[in-house]
matplotlib code that plots the C-alpha trace (Angstrom):
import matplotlib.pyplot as plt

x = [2.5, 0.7, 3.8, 3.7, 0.1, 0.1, 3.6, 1.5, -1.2, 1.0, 2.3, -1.4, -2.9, -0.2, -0.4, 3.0, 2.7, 0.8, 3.4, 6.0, 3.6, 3.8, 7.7, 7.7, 6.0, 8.4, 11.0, 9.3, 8.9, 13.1, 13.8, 11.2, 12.2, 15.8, 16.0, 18.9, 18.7, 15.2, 15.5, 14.7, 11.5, 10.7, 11.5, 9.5, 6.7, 7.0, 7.2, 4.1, 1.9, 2.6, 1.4, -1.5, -3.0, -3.1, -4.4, -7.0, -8.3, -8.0, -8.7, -12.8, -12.6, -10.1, -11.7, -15.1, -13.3, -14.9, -11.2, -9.4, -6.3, -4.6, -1.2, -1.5, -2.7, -0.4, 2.3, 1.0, 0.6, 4.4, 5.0, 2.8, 4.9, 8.6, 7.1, 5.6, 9.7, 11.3, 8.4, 9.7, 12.9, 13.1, 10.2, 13.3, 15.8, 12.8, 13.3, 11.0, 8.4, 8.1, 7.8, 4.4, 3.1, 3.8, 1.6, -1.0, -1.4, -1.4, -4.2, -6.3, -5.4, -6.5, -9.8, -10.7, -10.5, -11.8, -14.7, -13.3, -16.7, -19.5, -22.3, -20.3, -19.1, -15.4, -14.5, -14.3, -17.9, -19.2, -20.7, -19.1, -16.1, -13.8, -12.3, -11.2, -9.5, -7.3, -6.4, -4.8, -3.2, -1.6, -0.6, 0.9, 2.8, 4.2, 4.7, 4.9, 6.9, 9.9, 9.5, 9.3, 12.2, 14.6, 13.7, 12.3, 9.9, 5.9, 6.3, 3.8, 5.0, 4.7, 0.9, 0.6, 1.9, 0.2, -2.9, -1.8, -1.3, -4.4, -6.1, -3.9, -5.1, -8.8, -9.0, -6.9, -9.6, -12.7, -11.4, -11.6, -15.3, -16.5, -15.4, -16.8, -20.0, -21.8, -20.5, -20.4, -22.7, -25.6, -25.2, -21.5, -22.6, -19.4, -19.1, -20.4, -23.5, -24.3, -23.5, -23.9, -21.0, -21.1, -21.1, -17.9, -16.0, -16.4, -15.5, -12.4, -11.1, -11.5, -9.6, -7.3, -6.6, -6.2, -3.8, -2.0, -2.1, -1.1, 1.8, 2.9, 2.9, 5.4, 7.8, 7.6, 8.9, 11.4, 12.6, 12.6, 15.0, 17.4, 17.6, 17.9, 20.6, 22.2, 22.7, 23.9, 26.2, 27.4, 27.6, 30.2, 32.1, 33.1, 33.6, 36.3, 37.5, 38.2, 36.7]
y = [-10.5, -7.1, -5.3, -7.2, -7.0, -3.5, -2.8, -5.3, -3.1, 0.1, -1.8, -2.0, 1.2, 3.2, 1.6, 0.0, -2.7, -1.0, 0.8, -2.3, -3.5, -0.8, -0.6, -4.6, -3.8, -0.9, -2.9, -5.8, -3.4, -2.7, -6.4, -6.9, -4.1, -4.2, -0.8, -0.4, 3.1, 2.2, 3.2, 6.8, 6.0, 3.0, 5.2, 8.3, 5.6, 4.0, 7.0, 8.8, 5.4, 5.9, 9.9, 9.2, 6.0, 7.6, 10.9, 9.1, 6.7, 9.4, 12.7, 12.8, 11.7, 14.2, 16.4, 15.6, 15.4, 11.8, 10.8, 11.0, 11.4, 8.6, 7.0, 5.1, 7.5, 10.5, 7.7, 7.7, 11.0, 11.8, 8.8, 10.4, 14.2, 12.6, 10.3, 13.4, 15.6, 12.1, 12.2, 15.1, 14.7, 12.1, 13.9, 16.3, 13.3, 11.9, 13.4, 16.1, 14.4, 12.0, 14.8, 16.2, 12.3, 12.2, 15.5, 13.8, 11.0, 13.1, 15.1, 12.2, 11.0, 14.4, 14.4, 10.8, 12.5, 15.8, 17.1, 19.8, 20.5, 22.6, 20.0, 17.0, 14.1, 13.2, 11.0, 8.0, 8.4, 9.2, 5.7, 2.8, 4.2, 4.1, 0.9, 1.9, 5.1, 3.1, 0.3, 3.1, 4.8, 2.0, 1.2, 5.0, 5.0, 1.3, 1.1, 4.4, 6.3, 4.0, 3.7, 7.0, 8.4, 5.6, 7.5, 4.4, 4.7, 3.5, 0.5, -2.4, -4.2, -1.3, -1.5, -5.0, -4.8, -2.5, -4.4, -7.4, -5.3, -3.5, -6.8, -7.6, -4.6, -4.9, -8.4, -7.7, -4.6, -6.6, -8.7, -5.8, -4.5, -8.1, -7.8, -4.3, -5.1, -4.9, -1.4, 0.3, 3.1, 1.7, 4.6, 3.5, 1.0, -1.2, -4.4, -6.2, -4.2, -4.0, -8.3, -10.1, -11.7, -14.5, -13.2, -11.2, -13.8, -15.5, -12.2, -11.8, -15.6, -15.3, -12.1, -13.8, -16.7, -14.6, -13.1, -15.7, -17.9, -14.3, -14.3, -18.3, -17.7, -14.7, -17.0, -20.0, -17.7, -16.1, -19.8, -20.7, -18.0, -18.6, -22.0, -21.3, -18.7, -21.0, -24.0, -20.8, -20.3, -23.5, -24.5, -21.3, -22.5, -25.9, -24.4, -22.3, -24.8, -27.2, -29.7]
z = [29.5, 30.3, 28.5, 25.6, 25.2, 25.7, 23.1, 20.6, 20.6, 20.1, 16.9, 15.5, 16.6, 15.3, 11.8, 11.9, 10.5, 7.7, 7.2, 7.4, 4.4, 2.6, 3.1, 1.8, -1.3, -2.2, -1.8, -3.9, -6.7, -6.2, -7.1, -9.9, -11.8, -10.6, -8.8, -6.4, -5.0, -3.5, 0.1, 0.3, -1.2, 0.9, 3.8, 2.5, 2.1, 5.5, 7.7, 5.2, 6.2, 9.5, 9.3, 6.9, 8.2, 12.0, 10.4, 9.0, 12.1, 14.7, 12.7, 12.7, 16.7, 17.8, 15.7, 17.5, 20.9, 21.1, 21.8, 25.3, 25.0, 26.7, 27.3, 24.0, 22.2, 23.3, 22.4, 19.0, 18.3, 19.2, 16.7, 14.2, 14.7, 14.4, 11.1, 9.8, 10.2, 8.9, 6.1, 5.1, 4.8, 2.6, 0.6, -0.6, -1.5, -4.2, -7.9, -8.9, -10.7, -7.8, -5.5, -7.9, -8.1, -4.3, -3.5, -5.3, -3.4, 0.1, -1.6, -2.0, 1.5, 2.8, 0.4, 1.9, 5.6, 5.3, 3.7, 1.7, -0.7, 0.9, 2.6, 1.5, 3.5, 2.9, 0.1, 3.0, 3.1, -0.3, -1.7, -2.7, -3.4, -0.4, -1.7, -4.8, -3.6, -1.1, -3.5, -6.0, -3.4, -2.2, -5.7, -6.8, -3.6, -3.7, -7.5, -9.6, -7.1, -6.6, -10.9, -11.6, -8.8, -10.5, -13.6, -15.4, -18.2, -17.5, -19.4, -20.2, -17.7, -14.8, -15.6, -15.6, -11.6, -11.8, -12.0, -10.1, -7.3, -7.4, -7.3, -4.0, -2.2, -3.2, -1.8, 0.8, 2.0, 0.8, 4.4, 6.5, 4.6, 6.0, 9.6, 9.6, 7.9, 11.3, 11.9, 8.9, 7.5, 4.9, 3.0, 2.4, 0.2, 0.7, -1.3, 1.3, 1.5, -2.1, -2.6, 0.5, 2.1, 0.3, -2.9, -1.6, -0.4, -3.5, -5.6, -3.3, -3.7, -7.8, -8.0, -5.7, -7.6, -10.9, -8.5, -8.0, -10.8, -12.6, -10.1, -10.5, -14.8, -14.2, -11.8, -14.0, -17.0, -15.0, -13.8, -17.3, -18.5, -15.4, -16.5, -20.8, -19.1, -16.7, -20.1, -22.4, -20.0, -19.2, -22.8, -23.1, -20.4, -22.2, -24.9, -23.7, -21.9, -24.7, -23.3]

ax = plt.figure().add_subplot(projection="3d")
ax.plot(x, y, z, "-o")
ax.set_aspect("equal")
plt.show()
């Protein structure tokens, strides 16, 4: 039980199954906008999580040697440095304007961990604005980079998964903003902090069920097509069949 204790918390604190999340969403952007050459971009995004996630938890402590390096985390960083060569390899398969949208997105991971504006804290510590900045992240990297390396246009439809999805990661985060409550800055001003948890949880379950009821109108018209789809069909079918 000690071994699987100690892989299961490998798994976690090495962000793998962030990353495995990430990866998921890719791919769900593959089948609803019928993308078939998705992989290189879900495994650009996987490996990238990996790197950027553990770049951000462990940075500032290394950084402040408030870190030993143990077993674990020695483990983690050699996961980190082969993600980071993979990373990059599949950085150079994506299309050009992927590769721009891409660098973006790692400047915005590296502004949230480093404080790169004289006697400024990093973006993860200016106010109230940490959430935002890793909902759209998620979003660019699991939706516009798989539709723009396919070389599809930004359509209505893009931004309207766009926003569903935005919503997904904000309520999903507005989770972790609770359990940290006790341990986060004041000056962050984190929903929590400014609202109350109450007054979160109750923000988090109606964006949620616009989420979902968002989610359940888009099935019921796709079921509704297969089926108009499925009678066309079968109408041709007698048809041609004389019968």
């Amino acid at each position: 039980m000690q071994i699987v204790k100690r892989l299961l918390d490998f798994y976690l604190n090495s962000s793998i199954h962030v990353a495995l999340s990430v990866y998921a969403l890719v791919k769900i952007t593959g089948f609803l906008f019928q993308i078939s050459t998705i992989e290189n971009t879900a495994l650009f995004a996987f490996f990238g999580t990996i790197v950027g996630y553990n770049f951000v938890k462990y940075d500032a402590l290394a950084r402040t040697q408030k870190l030993q390096m143990r077993y674990q985390l020695k483990a983690i960083v050699v996961l980190s440095f082969l993600s980071f060569l993979v990373c990059g390899f599949y950085f150079f398969q994506l299309a050009s304007q992927t590769k721009i949208v891409a660098l973006v997105f790692l400047l915005l991971t590296l502004l949230y961990t480093l404080p790169f504006f004289p006697n400024r804290k990093n973006a993860r510590n200016w106010a109230g604005v940490k959430i935002y900045i890793v909902a759209l992240c998620w979003v660019g990297v699991t939706l516009f980079l798989p539709i723009l390396d396919s070389g599809q246009s930004l359509t209505a439809a893009v931004f309207l998964v766009a926003v569903q999805r935005y919503i997904l990661i904000f309520v999903l985060v507005l989770i972790f903003e609770i359990i940290d409550l006790q341990y986060d800055d004041p000056h962050l001003k984190t929903v929590p902090q400014q609202i109350g948890v109450v007054r979160t949880k109750t923000l988090g379950t109606a964006f949620e069920t616009a989420w979902l009821e968002y989610g359940r109108g888009k099935w019921n018209s796709w079921c509704s097509s297969e089926m108009r789809r499925y009678s066309e069909e079968h109408q041709w079918r007698k048809r041609l069949s004389g019968r």
